[in-house]
KEZASE-35618 format. One record per atom (N, C-alpha, C): atom name; x, y negated, z; residue in three letters. Coordinates in steps of 0.02 Angstrom, whole numbers, plus 50000, padded with zeros to 5 digits. Atoms other than C-alpha are relative to their C-alpha. Layout:
BEGIN
ATOM atome     x     y     z residu
ATOM    CA     X     Y     Z    Ala
...
REM end
This chain:
BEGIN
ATOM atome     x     y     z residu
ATOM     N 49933 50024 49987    Unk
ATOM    CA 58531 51656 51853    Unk
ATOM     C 50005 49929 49972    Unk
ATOM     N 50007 50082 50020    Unk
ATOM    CA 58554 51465 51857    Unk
ATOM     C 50050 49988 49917    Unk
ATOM     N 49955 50011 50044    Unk
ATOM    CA 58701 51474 51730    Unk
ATOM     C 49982 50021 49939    Unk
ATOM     N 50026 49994 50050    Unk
ATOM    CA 58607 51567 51605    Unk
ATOM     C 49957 49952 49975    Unk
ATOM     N 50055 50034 50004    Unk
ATOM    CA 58478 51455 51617    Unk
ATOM     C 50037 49923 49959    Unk
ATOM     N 49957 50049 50021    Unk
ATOM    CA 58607 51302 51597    Unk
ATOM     C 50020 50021 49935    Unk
ATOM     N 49979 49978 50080    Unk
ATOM    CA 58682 51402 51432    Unk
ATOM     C 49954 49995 49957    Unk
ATOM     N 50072 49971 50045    Unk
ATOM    CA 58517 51433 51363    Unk
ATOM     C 49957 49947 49973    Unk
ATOM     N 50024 50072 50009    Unk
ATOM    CA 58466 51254 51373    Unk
ATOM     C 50032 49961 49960    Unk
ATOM     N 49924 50040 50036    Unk
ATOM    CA 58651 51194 51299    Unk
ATOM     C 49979 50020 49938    Unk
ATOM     N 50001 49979 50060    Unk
ATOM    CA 58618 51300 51166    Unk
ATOM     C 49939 50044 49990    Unk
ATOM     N 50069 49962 50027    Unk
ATOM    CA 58431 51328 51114    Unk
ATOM     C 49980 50052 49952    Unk
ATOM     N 49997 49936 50059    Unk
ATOM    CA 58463 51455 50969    Unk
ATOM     C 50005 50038 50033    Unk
ATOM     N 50004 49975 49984    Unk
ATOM    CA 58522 51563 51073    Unk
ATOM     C 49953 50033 50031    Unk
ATOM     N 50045 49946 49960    Unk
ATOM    CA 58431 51732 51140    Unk
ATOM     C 50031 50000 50077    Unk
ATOM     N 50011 49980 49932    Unk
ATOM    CA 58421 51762 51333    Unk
ATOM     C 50063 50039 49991    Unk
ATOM     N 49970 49937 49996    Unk
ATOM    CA 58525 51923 51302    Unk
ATOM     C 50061 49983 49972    Unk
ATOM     N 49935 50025 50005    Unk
ATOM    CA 58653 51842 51194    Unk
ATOM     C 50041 49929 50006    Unk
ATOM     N 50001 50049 49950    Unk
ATOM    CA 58673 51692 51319    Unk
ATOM     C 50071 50055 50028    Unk
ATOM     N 49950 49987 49969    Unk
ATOM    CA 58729 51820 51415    Unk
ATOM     C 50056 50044 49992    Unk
ATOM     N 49943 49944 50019    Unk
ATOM    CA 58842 51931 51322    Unk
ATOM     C 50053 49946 49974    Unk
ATOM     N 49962 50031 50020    Unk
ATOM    CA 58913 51779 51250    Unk
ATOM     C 50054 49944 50076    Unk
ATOM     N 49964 50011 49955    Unk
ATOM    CA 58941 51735 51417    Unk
ATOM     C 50049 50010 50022    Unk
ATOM     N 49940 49938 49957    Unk
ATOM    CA 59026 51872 51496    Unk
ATOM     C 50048 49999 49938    Unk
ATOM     N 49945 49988 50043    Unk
ATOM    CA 59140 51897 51342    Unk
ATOM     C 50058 49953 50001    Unk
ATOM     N 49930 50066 49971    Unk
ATOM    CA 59214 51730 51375    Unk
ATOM     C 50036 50025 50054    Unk
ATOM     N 49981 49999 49930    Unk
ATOM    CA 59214 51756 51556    Unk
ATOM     C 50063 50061 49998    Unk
ATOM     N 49951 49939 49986    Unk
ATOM    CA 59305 51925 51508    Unk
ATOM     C 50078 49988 49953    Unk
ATOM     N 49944 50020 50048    Unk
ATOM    CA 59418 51858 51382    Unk
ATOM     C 50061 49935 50041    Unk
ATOM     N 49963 50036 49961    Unk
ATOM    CA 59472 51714 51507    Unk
ATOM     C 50032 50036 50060    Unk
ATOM     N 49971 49963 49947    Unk
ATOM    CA 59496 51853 51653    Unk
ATOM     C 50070 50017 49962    Unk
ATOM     N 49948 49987 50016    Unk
ATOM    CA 59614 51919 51541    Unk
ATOM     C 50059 49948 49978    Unk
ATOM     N 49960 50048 50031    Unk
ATOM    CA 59712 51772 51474    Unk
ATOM     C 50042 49981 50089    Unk
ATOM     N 49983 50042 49926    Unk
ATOM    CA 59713 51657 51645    Unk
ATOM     C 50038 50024 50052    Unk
ATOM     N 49961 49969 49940    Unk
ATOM    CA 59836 51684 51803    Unk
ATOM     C 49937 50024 50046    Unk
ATOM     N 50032 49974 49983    Unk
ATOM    CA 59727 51784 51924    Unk
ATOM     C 49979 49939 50071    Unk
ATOM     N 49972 50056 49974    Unk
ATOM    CA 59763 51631 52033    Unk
ATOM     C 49920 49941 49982    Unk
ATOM     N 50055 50050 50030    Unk
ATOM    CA 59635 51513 51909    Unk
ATOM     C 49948 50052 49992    Unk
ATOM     N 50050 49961 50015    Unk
ATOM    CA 59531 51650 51871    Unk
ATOM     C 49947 50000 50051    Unk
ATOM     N 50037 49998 49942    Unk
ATOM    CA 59482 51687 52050    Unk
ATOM     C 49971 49928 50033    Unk
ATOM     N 50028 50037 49978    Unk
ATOM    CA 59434 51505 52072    Unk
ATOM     C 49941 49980 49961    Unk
ATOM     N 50039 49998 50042    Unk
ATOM    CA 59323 51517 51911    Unk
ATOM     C 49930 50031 50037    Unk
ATOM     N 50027 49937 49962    Unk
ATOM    CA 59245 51674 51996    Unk
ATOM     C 49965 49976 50059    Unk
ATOM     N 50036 50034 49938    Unk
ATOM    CA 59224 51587 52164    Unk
ATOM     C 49940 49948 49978    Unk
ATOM     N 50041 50051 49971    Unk
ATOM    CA 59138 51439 52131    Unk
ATOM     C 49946 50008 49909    Unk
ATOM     N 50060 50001 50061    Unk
ATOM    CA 59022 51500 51959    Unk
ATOM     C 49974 50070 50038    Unk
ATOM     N 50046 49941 49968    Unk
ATOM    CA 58901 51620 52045    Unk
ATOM     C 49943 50057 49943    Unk
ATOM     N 50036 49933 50057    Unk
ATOM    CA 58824 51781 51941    Unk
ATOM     C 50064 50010 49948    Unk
ATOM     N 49980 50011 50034    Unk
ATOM    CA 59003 51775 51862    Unk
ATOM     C 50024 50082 50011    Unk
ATOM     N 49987 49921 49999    Unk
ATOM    CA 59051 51958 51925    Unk
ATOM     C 49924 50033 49987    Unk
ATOM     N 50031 49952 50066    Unk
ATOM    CA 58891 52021 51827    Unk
ATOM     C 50003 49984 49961    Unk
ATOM     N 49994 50031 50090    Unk
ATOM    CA 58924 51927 51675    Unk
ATOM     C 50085 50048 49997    Unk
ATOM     N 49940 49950 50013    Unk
ATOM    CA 59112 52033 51712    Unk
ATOM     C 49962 50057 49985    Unk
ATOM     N 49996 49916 50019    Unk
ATOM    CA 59038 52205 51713    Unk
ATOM     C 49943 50001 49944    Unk
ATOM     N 50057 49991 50067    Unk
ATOM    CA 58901 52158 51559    Unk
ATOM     C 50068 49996 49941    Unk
ATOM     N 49947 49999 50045    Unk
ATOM    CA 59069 52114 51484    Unk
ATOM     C 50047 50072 49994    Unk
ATOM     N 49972 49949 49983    Unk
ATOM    CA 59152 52279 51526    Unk
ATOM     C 49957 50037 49976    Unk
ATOM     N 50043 49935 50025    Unk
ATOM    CA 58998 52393 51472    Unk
ATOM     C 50000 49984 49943    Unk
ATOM     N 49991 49990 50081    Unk
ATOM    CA 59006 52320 51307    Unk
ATOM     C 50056 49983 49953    Unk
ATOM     N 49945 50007 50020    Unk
ATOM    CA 59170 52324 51283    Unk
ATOM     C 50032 49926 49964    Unk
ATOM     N 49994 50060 50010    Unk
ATOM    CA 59203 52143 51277    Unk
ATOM     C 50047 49976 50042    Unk
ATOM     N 49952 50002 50058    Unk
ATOM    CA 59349 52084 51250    Unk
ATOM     C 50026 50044 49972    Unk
ATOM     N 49965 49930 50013    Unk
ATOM    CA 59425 52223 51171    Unk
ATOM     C 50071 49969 50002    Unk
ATOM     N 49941 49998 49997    Unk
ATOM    CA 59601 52261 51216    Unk
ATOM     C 50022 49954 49949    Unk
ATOM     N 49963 50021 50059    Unk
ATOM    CA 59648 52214 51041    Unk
ATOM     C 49979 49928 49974    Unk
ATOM     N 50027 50089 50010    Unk
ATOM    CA 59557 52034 51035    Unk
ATOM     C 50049 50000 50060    Unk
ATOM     N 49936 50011 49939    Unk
ATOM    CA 59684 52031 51203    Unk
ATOM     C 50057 49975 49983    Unk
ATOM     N 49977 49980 50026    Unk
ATOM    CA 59798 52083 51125    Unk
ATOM     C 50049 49955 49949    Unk
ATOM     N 50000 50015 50068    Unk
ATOM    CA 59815 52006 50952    Unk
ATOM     C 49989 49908 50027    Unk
ATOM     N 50037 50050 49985    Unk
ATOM    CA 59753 51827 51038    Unk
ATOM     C 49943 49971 49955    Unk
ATOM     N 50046 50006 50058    Unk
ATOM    CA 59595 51814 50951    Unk
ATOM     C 49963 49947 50057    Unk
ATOM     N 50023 50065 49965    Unk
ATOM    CA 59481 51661 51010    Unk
ATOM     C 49971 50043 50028    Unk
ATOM     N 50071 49995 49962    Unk
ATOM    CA 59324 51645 51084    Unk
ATOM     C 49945 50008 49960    Unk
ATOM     N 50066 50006 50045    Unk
ATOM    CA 59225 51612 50929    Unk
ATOM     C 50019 50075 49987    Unk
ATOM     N 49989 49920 50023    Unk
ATOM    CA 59313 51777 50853    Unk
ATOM     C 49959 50047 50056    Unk
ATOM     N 50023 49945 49963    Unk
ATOM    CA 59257 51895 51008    Unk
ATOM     C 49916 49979 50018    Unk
ATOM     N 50085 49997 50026    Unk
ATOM    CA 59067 51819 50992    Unk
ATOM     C 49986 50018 49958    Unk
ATOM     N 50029 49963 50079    Unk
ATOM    CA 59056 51854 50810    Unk
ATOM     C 50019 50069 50028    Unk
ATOM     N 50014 49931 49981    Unk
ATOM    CA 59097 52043 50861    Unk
ATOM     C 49944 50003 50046    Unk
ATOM     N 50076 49977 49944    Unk
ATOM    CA 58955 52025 51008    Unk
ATOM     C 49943 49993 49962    Unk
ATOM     N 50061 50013 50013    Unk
ATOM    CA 58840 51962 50865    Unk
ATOM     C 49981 49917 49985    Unk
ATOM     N 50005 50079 49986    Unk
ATOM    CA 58831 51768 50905    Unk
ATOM     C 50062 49971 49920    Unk
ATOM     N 49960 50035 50037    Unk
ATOM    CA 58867 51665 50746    Unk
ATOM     C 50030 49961 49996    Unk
ATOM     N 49927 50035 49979    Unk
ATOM    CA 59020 51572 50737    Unk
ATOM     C 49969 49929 50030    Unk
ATOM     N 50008 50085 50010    Unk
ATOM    CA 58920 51399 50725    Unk
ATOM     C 49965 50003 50094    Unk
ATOM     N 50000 49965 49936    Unk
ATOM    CA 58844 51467 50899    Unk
ATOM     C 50039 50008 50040    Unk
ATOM     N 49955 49983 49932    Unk
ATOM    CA 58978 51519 50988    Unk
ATOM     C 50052 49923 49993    Unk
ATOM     N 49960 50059 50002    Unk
ATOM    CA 59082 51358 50958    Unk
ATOM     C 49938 49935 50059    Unk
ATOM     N 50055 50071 49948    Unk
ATOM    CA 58931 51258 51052    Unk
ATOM     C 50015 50049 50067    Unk
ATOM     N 49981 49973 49940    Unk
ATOM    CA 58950 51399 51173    Unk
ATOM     C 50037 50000 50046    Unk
ATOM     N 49923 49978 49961    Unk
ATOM    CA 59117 51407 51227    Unk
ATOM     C 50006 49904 50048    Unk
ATOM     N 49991 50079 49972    Unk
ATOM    CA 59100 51195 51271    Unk
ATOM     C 49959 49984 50060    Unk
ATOM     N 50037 49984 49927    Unk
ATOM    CA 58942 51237 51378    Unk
ATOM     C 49995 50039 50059    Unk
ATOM     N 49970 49959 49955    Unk
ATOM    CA 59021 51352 51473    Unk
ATOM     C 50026 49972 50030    Unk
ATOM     N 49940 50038 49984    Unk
ATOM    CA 59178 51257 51484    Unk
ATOM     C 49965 49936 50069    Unk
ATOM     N 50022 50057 49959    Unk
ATOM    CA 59051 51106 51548    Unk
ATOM     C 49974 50059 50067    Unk
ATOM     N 50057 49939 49929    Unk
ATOM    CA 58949 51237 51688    Unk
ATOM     C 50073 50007 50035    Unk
ATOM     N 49952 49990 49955    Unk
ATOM    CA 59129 51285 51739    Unk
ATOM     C 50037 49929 50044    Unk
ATOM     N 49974 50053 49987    Unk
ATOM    CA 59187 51106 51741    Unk
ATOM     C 49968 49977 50068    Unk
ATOM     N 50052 50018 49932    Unk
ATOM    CA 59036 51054 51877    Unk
ATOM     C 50011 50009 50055    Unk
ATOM     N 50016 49976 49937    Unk
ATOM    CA 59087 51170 51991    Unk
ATOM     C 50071 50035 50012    Unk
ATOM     N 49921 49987 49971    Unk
ATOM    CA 59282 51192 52015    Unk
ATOM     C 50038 49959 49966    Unk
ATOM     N 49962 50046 50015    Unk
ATOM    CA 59424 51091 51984    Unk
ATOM     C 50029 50012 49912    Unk
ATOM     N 50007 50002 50070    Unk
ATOM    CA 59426 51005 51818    Unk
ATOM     C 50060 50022 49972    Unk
ATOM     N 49921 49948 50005    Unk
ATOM    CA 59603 51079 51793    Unk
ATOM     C 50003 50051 49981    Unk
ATOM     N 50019 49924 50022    Unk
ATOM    CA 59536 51245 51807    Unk
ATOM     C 49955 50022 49946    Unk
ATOM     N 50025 49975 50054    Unk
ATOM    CA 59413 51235 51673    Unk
ATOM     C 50018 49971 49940    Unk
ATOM     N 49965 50018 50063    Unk
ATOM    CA 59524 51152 51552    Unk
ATOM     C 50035 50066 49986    Unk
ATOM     N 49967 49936 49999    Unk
ATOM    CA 59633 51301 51575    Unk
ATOM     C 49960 50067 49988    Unk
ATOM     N 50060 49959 50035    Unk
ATOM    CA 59467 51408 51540    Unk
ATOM     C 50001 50008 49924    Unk
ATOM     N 50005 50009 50056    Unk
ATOM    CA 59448 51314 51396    Unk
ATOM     C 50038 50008 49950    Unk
ATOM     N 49942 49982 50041    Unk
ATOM    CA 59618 51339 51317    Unk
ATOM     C 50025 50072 50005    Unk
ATOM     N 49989 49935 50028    Unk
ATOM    CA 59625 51522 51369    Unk
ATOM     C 49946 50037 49950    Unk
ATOM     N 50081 49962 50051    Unk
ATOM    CA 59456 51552 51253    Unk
ATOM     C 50009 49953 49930    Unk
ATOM     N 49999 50036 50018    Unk
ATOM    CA 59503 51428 51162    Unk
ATOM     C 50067 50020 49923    Unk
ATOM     N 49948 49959 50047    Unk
ATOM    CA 59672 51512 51052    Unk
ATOM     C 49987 50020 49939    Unk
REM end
């Protein structure tokens, strides 16, 4: 998956595996935040982003209560594992991968729903 590949490069500490959990947890933490509106243009134009949803969904990522409670982005990586100093490079190389490839509007609005 090109986008792992792009994360994995952004951020060389990272493992393969928590690339992509730190992925999806965003991705699942922004489904929930964002109008379904921005979401679905996230969705459209970042490709492998509905399996980074259901890797986020099998491991219970975001939890309701990070939903909930508005807990960031760094917060719901440190529960996946990914240390804070990690997921803060994460959440920007995402933000950039989303930026590339839909309107820069929409991944500002990424960035501020993961971003809380």
């Amino acid at each position: 998956m090109q986008l792992v590949s792009e994360l994995t490069n952004a951020v060389p500490q990272l493992t393969q595996t928590q690339t992509i959990t730190g992925a999806a947890a965003l991705l699942g933490l922004a489904k929930a935040r964002l109008p379904d509106s921005q979401f679905s243009s996230i969705a459209a134009g970042l490709p492998g982003s509905q399996a980074l949803l259901t890797v986020a969904q099998q491991a219970g990522l975001p939890s309701s209560t990070d939903v909930s409670s508005g807990a960031s982005g760094a917060a719901v990586l440190s529960k996946a594992g990914i240390p804070t100093n990690l997921g803060e490079q994460l959440i920007p190389a995402l933000g950039s991968a989303i930026s590339s490839r839909v309107n820069p509007q929409i991944a500002n609005a990424f960035l501020t729903a993961v971003s809380r």
